[in-house]
Phi, psi and omega in degrees: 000141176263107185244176182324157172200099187272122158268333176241187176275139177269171309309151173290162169301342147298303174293314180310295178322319186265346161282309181301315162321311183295282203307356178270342195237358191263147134011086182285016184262358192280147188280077171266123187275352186217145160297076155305083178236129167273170197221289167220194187211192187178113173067202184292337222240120147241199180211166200225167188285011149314301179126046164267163180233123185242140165307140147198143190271002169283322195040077171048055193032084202042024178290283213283045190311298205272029165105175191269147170067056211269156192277316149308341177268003217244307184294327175299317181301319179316286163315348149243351152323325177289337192251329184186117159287319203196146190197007189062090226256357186270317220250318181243198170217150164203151161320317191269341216263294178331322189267329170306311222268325194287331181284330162261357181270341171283303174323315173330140325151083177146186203276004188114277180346049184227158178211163215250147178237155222229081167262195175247024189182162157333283200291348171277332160291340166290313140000281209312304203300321182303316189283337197281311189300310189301345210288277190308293209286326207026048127327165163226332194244159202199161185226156172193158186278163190272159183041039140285149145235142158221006170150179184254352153294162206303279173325307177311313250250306177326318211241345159274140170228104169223295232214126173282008181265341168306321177256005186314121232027020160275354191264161350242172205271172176319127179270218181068046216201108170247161192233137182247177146331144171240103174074021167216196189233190191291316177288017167183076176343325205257352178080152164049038203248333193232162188290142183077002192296318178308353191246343188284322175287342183293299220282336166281317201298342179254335168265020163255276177294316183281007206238286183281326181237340196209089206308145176263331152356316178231061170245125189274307191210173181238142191235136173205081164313116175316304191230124148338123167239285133357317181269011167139011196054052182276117187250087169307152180296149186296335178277012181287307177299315181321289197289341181275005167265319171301351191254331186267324246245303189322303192270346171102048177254150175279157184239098159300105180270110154286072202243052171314286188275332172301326187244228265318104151093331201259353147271040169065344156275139170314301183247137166281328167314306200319334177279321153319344197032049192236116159241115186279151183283341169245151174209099159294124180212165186191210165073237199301356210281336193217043194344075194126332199261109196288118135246121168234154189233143164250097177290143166198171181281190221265329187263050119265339168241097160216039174272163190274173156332125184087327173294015163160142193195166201226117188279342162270300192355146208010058186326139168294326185285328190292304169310314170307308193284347167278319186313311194307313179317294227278019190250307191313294183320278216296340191290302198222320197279338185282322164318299201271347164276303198293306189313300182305327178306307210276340168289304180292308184301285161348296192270337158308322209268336175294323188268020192261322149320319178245349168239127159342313190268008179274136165261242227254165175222122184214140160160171181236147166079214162269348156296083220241147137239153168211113195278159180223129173228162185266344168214125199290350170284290177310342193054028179307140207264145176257114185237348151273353181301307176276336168287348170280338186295299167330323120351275205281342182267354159300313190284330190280349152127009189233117164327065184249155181224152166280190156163150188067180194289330192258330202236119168325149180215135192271080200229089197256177205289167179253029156284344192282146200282145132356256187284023147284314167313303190302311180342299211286313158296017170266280185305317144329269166317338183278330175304290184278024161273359161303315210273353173277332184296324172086000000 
């Protein structure tokens, strides 16, 4: 079995050297949260120009699904590096763009009958969806949720509500844009605590919100992720998508599925709507999609993405190798791995849920698939959020050589390649636990 192998003091003196550099010429807005650097990777496993070697379970924050450098994806990107870089995919046709669109309009969660439009990230596909409803709809207003991310652009960014410091000196931002509770009601803050919870917020937004502030008429879309990923690995009760899609279907509202971090594969579903039994009318995916590779899609049915020509475009979007290598994922996903997300998800949930018994400080453990969270409180009655408890956990399990990213206030989010073995799984929770009784101990 293989584990972690820390050799130096973190960061090593190669990294340290190559961090001082980043902070004189990089960006200081970017968020690291541990000193990392990688140098190459494999699988599960990276390694930093020390010689350290680390588990990790973000897999480049939910990016990187058949692993890092998976080897069919790695022969695709070659091969089409040799035949065509680049050709503008706006302006011309090539083969890999064509065949990715035919191929994810089949996928989609609905009868086929869809078509894709092609950017280079999450948030340009949220972008896309956004301009696209108002496009169809000639709506202004629109809804989306408290603890959403959907990206950092001015629209996207307009339409998160996670963290104030994303939008601090930014308003102001596009208006129209109200944000409601996501799956839960006013009693109950912590999500899923009282019966019926999935539906009190649906049943307020219409005899409430639409009654009073927000004629629903000139509502363009509801923007939503089937499970929150930034605000916490948030798993909504199964009837929440249901009644809020009958509720959007009522006023002729679009129902936007946001399944960046949610979809290809990594809830053990191609989509995570797909456990909703929900077809959304638009669905923005990125991430996981070309594993590694920047690529993003905006899917929709086919009469609904009917704006015209020029009325929005991308000069990489769908890049041909950024294509290749999703077609190659999306070969991986139908083969083996969306099975082996589930099987392992249910492995992981399982042995969490054992070690959840005896520490205190684990609250609740949710997720579907490989989309794992785990909350940490200082007291499991009050649910009180320990939110410095996890960023220390995050700390001491870096040093011990294993890769967790938080998310939402409180909670680790487990969400590795969707390759990973059994026994990467025990690796990753035998140091998980030795962390966090480290970081409660102090």
């Amino acid at each position: 079995m293989k584990f972690p192998d820390i050799k130096t003091s973190l960061p090593g003196p190669r990294a340290s050297a190559l961090i001082d550099t980043d902070n004189a010429h990089v960006s200081p807005s970017y968020t690291r949260g541990y000193p990392l650097v990688a140098e190459k990777a494999q699988g599960l496993w990276i390694h930093d120009p020390d010689g350290n070697t680390f588990l990790d379970f973000t897999s480049g924050i939910a990016v990187c699904a058949t692993g890092h450098c998976h080897p069919r994806v790695v022969s695709a990107i070659k091969k089409q590096a040799d035949n065509l870089l680049h050709m503008s995919g706006t302006d011309f046709y090539y083969t890999p763009q064509i065949a990715l669109a035919k191929k994810l309009a089949s996928l989609v969660p609905g009868d086929g009958n869809n078509k894709v439009y092609f950017g280079n990230s999450g948030a340009e596909a949220v972008e896309a969806a956004f301009k696209l409803a108002r496009w169809k709809t000639k709506r202004e207003l629109n809804i989306a949720f408290f603890g959403a991310f959907h990206g950092r652009t001015m629209g996207a960014l307009s339409l998160t509500a996670s963290k104030v410091i994303q939008k601090k000196h930014y308003n102001p931002l596009i208006p129209g844009i109200t944000h409601i509770p996501y799956a839960y009601c006013y009693r109950c803050p912590y999500n899923m605590s009282y019966p019926g919870c999935g539906t009190e917020c649906v049943r307020w937004v219409e005899e409430s919100l639409f009654r009073t502030t927000m004629p629903p008429e000139e509502v363009a879309a509801i923007f939503v992720e089937p499970i929150q990923g930034e605000g916490g690995y948030i798993v909504p009760p199964p009837e929440f998508h249901i009644e809020l899609h009958k509720l959007a279907k009522k006023y002729g509202i679009l129902y936007v599925a946001d399944e960046v971090q949610s979809g290809m594969g990594r809830t053990g579903k191609m989509f995570a709507m797909e456990h909703f039994r929900v077809s959304p009318d638009i669905m923005s995916l990125a991430k996981g999609i070309a594993s590694g590779m920047p690529l993003g899609a905006m899917v929709a049915r086919s009469d609904i993405m009917v704006w015209e020509a020029g009325s929005h475009a991308s000069t990489f979007g769908g890049n041909p190798v950024s294509c290749s290598a999703a077609l190659a994922t999306i070969e991986l996903l139908e083969a083996e791995l969306m099975e082996n997300a589930r099987k392992q998800g249910e492995y992981l949930m399982s042995k969490l849920r054992e070690m959840q018994k005896t520490a205190e400080s684990i609250g609740d453990v949710r997720g579907k698939g490989l989309m794992v969270g785990v909350e940490l409180v200082k007291d499991r009655e009050t649910k009180a959020q320990a939110t410095d408890l996890r960023n220390e956990l995050i700390q001491k399990a870096f040093k011990k050589g294993l890769l967790l990213l938080g998310c939402g206030q409180n909670t680790i989010r487990f969400c590795p390649a969707l390759t990973v073995t059994k026994e990467e799984i025990d690796v990753c929770l035998s140091v998980f636990e030795e962390s966090l009784k480290d970081a409660v101990s102090g």
